[in-house]
N, CA, C and O of each residue as an XYZ file, in Angstrom:
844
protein
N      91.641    123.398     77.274
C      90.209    123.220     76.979
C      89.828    121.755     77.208
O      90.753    120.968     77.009
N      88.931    121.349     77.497
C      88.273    119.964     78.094
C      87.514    119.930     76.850
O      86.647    120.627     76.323
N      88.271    118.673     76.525
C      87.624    117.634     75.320
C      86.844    116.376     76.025
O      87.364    115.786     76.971
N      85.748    116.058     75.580
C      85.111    114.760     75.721
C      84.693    114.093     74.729
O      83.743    114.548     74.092
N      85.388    112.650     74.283
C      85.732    111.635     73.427
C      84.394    111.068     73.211
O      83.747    110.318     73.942
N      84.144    111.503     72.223
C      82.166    111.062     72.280
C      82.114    110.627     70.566
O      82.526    111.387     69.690
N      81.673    109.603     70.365
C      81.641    109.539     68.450
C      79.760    109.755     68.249
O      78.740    109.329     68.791
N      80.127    110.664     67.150
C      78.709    111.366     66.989
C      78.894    110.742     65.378
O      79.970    110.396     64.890
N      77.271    110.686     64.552
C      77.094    109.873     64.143
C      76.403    111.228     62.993
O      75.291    111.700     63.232
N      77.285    111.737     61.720
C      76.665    113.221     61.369
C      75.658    112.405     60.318
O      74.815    113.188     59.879
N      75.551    111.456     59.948
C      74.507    110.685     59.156
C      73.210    110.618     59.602
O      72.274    110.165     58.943
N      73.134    111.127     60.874
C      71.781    110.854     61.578
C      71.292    111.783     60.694
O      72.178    112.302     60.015
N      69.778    112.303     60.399
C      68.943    113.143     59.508
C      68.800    114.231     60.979
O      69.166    115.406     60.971
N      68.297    113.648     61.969
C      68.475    114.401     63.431
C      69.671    115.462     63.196
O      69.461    116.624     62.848
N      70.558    115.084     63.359
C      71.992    115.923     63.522
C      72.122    116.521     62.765
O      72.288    117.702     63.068
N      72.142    116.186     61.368
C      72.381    116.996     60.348
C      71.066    118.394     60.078
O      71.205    119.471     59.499
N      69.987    117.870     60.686
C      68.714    119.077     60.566
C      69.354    120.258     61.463
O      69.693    121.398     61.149
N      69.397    119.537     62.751
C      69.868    120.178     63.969
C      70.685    121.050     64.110
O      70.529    122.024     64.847
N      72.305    120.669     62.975
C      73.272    121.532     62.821
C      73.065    122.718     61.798
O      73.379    123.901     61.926
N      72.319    121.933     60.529
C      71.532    123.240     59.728
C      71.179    123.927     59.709
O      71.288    124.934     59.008
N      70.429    123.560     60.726
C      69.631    124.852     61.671
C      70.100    126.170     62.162
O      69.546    127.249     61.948
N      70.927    126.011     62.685
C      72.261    126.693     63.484
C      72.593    127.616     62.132
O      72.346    128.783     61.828
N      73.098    126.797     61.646
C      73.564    126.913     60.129
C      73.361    128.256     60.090
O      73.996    129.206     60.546
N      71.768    128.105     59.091
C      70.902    129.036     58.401
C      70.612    130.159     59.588
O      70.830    131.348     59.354
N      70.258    129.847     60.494
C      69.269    131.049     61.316
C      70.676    131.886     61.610
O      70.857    133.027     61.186
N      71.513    131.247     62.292
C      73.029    132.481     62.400
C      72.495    133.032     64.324
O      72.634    134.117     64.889
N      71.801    131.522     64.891
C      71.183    132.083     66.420
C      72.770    131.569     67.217
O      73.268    130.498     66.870
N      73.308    132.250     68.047
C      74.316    131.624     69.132
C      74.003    130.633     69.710
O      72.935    130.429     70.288
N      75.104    129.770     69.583
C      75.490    128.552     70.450
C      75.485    128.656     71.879
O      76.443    129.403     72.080
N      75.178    128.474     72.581
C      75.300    128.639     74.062
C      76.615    127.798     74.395
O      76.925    126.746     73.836
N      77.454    128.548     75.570
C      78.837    127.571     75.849
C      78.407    126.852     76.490
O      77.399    126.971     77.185
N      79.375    125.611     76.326
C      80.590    125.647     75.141
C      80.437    124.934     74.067
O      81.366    124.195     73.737
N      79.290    124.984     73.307
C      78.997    124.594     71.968
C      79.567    125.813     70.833
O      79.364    127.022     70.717
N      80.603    124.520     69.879
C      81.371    125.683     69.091
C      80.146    126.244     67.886
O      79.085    125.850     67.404
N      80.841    127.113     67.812
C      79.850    127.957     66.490
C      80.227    127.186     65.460
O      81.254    126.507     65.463
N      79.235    127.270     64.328
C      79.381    126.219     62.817
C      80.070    127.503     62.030
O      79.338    128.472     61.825
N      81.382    127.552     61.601
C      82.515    128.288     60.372
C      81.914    127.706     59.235
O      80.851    128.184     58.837
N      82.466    126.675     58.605
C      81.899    126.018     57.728
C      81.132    124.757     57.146
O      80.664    124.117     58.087
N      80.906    124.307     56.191
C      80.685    122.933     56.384
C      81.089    122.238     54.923
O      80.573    122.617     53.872
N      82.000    121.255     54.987
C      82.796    120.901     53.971
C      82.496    119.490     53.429
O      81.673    118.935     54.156
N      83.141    118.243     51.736
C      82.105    117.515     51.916
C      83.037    116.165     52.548
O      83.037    115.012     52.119
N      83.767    116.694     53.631
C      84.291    115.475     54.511
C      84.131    115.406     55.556
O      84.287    114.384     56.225
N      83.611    116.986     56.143
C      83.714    116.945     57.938
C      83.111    118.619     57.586
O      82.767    119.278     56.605
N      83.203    118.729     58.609
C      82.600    120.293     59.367
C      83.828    121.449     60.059
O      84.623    120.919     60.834
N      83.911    122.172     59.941
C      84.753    123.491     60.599
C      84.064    123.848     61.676
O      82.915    124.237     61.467
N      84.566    123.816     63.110
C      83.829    124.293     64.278
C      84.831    125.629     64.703
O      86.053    125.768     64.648
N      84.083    126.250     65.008
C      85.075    127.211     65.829
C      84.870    127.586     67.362
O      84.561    128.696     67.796
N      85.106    126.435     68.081
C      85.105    126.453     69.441
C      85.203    128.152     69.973
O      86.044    128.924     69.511
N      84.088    128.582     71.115
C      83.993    129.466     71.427
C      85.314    129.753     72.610
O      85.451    129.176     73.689
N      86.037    130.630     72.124
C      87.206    131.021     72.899
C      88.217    130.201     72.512
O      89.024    129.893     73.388
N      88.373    129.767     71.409
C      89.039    128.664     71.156
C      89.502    128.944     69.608
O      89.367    130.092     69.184
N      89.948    128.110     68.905
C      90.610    127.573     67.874
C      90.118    126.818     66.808
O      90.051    125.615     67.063
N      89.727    127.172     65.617
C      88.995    126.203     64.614
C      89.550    124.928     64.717
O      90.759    124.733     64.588
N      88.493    123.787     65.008
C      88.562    122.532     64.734
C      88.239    121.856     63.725
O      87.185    122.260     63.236
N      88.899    120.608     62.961
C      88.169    120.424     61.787
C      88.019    118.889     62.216
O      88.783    118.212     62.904
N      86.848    118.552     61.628
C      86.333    117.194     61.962
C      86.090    116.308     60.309
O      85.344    116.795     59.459
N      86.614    115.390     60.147
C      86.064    114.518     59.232
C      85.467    113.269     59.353
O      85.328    112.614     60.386
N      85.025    112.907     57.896
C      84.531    111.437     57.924
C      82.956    111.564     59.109
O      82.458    112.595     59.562
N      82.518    110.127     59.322
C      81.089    110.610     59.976
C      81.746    109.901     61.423
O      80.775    109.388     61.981
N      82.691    109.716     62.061
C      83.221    109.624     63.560
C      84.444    110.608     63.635
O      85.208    111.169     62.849
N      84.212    110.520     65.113
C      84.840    111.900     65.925
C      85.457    112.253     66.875
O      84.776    112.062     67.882
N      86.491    112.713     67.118
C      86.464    112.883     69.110
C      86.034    114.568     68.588
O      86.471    115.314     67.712
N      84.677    114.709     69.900
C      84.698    115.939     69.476
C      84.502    116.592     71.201
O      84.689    115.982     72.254
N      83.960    118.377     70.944
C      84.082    118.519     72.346
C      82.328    118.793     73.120
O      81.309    119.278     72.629
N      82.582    118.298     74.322
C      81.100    118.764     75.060
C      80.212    119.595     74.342
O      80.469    120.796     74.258
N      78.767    118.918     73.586
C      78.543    119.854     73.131
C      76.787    119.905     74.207
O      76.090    119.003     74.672
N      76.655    121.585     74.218
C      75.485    122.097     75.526
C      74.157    121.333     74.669
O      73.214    121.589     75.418
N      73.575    120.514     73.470
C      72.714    119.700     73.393
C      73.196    118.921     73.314
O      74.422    118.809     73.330
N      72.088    117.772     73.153
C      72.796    116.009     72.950
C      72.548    115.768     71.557
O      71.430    115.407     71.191
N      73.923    116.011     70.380
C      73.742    115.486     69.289
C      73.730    113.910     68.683
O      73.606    113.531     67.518
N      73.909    113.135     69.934
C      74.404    111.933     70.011
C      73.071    111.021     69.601
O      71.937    111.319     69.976
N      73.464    109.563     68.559
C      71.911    109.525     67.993
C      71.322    108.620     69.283
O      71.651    108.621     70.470
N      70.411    107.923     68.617
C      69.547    107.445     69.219
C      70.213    106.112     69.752
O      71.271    105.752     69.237
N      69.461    105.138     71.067
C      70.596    103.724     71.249
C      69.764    103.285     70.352
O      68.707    103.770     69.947
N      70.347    102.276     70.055
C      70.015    101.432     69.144
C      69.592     99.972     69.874
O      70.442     99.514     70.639
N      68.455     99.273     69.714
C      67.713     98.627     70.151
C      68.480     96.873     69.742
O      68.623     96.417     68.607
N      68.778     96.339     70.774
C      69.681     95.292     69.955
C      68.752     93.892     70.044
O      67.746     93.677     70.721
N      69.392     93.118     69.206
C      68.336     91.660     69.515
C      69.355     90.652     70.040
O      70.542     90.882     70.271
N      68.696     89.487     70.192
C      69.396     88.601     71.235
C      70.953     88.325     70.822
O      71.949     88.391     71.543
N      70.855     88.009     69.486
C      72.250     87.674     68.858
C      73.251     88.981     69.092
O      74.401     88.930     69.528
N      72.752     89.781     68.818
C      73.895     91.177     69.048
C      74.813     91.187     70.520
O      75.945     91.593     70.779
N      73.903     90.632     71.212
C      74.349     91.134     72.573
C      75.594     89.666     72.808
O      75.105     88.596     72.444
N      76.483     89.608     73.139
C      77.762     88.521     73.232
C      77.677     87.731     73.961
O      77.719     88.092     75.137
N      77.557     86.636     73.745
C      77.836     85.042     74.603
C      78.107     85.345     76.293
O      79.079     86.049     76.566
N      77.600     85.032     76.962
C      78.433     84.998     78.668
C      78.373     86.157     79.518
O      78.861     86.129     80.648
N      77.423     87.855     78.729
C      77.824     88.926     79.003
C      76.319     89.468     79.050
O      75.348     89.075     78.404
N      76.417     90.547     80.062
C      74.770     91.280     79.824
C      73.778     90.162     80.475
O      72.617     90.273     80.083
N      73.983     89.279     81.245
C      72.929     88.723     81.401
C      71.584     88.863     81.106
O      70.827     88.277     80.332
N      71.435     89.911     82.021
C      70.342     90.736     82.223
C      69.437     91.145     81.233
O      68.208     91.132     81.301
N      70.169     91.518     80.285
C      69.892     91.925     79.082
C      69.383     90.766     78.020
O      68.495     90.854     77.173
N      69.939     90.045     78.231
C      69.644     88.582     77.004
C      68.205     88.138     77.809
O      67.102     88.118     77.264
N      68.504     87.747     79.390
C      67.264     87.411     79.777
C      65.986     88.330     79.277
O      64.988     87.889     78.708
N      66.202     89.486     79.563
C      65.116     89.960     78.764
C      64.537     90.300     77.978
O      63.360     90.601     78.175
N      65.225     90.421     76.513
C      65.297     89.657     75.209
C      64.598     88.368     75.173
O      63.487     88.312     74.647
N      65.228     87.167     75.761
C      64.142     86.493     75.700
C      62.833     85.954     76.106
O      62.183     84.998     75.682
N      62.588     86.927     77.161
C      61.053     86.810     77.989
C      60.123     87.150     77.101
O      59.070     86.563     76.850
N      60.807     88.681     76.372
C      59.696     89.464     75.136
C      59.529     88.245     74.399
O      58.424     87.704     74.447
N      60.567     87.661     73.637
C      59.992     86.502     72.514
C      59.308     85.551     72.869
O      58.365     85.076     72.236
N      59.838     85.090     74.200
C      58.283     83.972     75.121
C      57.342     85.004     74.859
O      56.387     84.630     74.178
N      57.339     86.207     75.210
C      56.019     86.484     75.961
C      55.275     86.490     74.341
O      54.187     85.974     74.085
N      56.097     87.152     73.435
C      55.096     87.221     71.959
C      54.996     85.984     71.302
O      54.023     85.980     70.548
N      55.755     84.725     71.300
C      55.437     83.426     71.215
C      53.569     82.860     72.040
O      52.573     82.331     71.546
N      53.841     83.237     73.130
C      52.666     83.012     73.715
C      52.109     83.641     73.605
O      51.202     82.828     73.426
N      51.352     85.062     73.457
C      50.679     85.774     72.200
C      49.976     85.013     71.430
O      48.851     84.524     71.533
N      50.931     84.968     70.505
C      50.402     84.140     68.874
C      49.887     82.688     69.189
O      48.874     82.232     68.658
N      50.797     81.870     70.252
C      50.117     81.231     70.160
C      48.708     80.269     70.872
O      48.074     79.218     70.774
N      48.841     81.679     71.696
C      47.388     81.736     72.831
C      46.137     81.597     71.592
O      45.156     80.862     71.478
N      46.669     82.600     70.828
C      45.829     83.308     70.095
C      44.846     82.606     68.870
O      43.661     82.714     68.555
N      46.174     81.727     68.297
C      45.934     80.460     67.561
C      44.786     79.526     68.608
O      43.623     79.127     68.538
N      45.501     79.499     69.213
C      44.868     78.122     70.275
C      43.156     78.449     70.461
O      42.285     77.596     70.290
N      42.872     80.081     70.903
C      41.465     79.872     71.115
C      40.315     80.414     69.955
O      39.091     80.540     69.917
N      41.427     80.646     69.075
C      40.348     80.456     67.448
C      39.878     79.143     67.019
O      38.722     78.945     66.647
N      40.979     78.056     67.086
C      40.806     76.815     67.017
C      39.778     76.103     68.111
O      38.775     75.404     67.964
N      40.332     76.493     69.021
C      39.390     76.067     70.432
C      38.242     76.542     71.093
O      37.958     76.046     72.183
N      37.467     77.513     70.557
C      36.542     78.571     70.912
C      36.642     78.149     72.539
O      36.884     77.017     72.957
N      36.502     78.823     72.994
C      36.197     78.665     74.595
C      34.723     79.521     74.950
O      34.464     80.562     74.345
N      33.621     78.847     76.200
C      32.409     79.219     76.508
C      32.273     81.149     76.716
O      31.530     82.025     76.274
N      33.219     81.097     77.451
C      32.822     82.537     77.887
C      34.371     83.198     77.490
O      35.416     82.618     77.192
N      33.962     85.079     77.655
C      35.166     85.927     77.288
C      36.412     85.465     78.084
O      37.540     85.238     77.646
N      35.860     85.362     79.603
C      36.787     85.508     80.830
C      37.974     84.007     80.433
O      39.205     84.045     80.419
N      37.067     82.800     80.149
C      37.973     81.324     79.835
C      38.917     81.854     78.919
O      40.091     81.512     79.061
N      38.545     82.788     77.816
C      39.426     83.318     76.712
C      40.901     84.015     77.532
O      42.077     83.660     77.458
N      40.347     84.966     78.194
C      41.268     85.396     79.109
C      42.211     84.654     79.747
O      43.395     84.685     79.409
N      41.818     84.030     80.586
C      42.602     82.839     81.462
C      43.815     82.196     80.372
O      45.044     82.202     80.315
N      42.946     81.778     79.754
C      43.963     81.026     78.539
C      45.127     81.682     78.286
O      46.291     81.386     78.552
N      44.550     82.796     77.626
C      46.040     83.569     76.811
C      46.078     84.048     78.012
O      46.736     85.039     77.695
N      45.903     84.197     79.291
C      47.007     84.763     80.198
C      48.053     83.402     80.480
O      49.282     83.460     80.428
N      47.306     82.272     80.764
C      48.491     81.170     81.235
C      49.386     80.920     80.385
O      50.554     80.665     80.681
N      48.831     80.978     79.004
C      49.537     80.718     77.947
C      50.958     81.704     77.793
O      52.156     81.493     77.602
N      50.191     82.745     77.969
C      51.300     83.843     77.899
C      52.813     83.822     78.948
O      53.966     83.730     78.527
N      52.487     83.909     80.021
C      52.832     83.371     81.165
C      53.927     82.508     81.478
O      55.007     82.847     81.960
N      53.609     81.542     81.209
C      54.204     80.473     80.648
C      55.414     80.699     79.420
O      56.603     80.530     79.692
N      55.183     80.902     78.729
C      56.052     80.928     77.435
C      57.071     81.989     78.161
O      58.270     81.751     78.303
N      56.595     82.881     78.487
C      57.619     84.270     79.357
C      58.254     83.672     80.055
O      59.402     83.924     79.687
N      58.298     83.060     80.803
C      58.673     82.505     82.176
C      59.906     81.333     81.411
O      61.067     81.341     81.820
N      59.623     80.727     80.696
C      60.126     79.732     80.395
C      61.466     80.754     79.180
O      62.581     80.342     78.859
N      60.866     81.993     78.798
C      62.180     82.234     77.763
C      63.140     83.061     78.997
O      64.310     83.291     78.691
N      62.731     83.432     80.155
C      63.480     84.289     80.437
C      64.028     82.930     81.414
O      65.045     83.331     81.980
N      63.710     81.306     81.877
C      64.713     80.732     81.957
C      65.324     80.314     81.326
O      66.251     79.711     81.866
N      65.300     80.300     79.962
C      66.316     79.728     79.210
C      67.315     81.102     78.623
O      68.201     80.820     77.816
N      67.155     82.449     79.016
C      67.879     83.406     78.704
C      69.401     83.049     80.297
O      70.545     82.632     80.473
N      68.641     83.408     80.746
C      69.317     83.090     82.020
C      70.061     82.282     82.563
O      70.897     82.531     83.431
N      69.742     80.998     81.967
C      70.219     79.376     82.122
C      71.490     79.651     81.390
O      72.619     79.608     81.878
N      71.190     79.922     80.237
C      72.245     80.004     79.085
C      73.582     80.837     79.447
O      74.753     80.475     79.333
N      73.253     81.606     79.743
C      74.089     83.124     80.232
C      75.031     83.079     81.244
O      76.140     83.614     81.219
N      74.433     82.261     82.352
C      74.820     81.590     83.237
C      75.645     80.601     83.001
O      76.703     80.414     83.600
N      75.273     80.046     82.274
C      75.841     78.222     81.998
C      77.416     78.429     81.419
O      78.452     77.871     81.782
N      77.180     79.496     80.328
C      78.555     80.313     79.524
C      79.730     80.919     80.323
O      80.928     80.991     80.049
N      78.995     81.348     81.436
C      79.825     82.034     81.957
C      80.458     80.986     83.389
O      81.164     81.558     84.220
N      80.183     79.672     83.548
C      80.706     79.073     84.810
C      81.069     77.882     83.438
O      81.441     76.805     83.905
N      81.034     77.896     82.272
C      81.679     76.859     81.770
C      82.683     77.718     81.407
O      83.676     77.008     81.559
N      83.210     79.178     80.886
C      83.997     79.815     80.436
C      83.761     79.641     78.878
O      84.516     80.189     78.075
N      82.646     78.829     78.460
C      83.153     78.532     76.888
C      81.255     79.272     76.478
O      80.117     78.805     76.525
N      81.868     80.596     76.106
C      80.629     81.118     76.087
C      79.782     80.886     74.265
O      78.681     81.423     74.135
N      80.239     80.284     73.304
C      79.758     79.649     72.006
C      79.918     78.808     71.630
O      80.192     78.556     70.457
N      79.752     77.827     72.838
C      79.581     76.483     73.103
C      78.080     76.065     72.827
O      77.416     76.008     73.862
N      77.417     75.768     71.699
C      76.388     75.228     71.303
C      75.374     74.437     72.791
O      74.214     74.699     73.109
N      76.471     73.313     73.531
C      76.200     72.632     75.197
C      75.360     73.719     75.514
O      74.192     73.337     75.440
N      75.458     75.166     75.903
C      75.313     75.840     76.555
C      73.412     76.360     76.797
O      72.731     76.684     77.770
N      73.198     76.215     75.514
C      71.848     76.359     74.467
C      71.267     74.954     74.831
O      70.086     75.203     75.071
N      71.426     73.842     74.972
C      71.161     72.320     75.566
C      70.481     73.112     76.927
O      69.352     73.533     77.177
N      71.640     73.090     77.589
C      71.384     73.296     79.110
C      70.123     74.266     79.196
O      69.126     73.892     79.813
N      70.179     75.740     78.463
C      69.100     76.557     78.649
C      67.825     75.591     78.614
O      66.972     75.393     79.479
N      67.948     75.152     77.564
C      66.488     74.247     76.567
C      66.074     73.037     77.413
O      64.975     72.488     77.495
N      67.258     72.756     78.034
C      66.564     71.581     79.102
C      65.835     72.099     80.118
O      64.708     71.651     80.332
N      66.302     72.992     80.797
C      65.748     74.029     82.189
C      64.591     74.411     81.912
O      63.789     74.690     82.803
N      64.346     74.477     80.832
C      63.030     75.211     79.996
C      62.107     73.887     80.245
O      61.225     73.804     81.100
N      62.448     72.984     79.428
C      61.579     72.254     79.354
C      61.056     71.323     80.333
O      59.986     70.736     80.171
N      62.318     71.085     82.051
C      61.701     70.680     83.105
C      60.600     71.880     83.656
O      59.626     71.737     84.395
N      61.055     72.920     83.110
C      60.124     74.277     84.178
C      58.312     73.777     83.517
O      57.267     73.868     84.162
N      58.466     73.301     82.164
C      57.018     73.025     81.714
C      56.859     72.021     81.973
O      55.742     71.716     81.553
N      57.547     70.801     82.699
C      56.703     69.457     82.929
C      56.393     70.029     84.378
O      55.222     69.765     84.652
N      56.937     70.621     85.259
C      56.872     71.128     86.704
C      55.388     71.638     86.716
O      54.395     71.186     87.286
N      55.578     72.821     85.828
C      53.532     73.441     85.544
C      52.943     72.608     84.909
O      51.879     73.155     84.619
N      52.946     71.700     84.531
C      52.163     70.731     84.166
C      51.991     69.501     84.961
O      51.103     68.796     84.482
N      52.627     68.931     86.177
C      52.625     68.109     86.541
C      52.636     67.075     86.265
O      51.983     66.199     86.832
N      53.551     66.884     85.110
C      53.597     65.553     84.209
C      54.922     65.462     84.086
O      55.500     66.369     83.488
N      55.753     64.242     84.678
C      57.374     64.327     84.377
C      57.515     63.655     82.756
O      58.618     63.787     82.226
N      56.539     63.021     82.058
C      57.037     62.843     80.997
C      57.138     64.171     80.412
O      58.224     64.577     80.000
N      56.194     64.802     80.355
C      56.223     66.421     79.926
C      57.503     66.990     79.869
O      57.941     67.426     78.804
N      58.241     67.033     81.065
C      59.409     67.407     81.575
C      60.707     67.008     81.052
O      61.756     67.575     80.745
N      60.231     65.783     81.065
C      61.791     64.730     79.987
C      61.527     65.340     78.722
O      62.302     66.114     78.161
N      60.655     65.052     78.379
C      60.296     65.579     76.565
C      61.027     66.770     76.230
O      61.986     67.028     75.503
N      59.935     67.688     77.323
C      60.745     69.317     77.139
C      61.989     68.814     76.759
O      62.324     68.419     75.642
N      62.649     68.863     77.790
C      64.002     68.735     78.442
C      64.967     68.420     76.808
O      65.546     69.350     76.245
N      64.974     67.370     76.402
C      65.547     66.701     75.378
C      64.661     67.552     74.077
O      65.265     68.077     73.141
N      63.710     67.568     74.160
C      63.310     68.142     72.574
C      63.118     70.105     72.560
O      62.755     70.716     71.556
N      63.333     70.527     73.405
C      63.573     71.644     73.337
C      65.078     72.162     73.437
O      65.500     73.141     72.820
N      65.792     71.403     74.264
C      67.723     71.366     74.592
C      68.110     71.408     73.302
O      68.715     72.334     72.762
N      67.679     70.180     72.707
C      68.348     69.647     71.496
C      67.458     70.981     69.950
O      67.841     71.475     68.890
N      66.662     70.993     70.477
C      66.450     72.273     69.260
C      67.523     74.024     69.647
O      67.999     74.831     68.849
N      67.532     74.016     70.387
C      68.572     74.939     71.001
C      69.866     74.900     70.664
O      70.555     75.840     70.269
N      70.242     73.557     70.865
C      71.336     73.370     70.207
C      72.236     72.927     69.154
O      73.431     72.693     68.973
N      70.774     72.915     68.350
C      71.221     73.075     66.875
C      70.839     74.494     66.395
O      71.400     75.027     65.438
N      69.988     74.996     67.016
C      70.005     76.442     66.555
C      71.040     77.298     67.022
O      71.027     78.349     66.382
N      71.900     77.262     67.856
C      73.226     78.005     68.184
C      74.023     77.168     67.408
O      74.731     77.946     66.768
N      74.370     75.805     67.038
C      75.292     75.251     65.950
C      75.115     75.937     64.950
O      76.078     76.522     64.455
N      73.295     76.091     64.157
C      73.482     76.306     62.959
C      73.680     77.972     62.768
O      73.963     78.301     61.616
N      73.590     78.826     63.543
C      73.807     80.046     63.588
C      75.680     79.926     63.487
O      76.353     80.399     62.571
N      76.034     79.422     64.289
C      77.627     79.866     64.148
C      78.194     79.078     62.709
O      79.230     79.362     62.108
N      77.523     78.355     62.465
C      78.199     77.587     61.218
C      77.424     78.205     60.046
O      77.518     77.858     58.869
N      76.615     79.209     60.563
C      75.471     79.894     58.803
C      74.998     78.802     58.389
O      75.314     78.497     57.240
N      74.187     77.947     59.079
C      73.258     77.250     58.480
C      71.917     77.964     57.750
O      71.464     78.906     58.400
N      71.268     77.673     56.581
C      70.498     78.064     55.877
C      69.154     77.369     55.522
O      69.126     76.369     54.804
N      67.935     77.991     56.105
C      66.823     76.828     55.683
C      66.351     77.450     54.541
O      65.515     76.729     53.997
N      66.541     78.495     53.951
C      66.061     78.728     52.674
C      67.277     79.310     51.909
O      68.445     79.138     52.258
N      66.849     80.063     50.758
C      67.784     80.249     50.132
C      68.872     79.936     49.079
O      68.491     78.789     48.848
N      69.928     80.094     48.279
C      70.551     79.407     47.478
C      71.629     78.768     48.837
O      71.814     79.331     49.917
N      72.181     77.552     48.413
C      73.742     77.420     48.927
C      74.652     78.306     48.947
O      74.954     78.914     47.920
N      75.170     78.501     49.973
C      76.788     79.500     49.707
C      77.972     78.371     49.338
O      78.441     77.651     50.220
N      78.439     78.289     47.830
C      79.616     77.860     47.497
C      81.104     78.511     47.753
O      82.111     77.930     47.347
């Protein structure tokens, strides 16, 4: 019989409705989904069709092909989840969303404070604004990712510098101002790279001390 090594997750409220279901109504499984025997309070009794009662415990599994997808949902990860040097792709775009909702808010700020003449100037604004901030997180997703992976030292704090500098020449470049650019460069690097220091060391801006 062909097993496929799949960990199913019976905590989901999904799965557990799903299998209930089955349960109660007493409708056939279509093959090769095993029929539900019993259900116990560590694991479940399957009785594979043409097959041999299986017993499953605990809420992981190797279990077999089953004809729906009981498998839960992915799970949506944020920048930190995803590992130093790996996924590029993925981190970069992680951090474009937070540019892009950084520039959002603070388009948004900007033309409450700033009223601008007409709707369309409003527009323009929070589009450049927006724009901008995107552009600039998905180079410093990228920079970083990159940087980790040709230094080999992928939680290397440096690494978060380098992003934060790239960032901050890309905004003296659209701005046409190289002091702009130096500034970035050094005051965005250097916030980068104390925010990857203080993340790996559990730095705390609120809160009690951990003794």
């Amino acid at each position: 019989m062909n097993f496929i090594s799949k960990t199913l997750n019976y905590s989901s409220p999904f799965n557990l409705k799903l299998l209930s279901y089955y349960e109660r109504s007493g409708d056939p499984l279509p093959a090769p989904v095993p029929q539900i025997a019993d259900q116990t309070m560590d694991g479940f009794l399957f009785t594979p069709v043409g097959g041999s009662t299986v017993s499953t415990t605990g809420r992981r599994h190797t279990r077999q092909s089953f004809g729906v997808d009981l498998a839960p949902p992915r799970i949506v990860m944020g920048y930190w989840d995803v590992p130093e040097g790996t996924d590029c792709v993925e981190k970069t775009w992680i951090a474009t969303k937070l540019g892009t909702a950084l520039g959002l808010i603070g388009s948004a700020y900007h033309i409450v404070a700033f009223q601008p003449d007409t709707a369309l100037e409003a527009v323009q604004r929070a589009a450049s604004a927006t724009v901008t901030m995107a552009t600039m997180g998905a180079i410093f997703g990228m920079t970083t990712c990159l940087t980790a992976q040709a230094r080999e030292a992928p939680d290397d704090p440096l690494n978060y510098f380098v992003g934060g500098c790239v960032s901050g020449i890309f905004l003296g470049a659209r701005t046409h101002n190289a002091m702009t650019g130096t500034t970035g460069c050094l005051a965005l690097g250097t916030l980068a790279f104390f925010t990857k220091a203080g993340k790996m060391e559990g730095w705390r801006l609120t809160g009690p001390p951990k003794l």
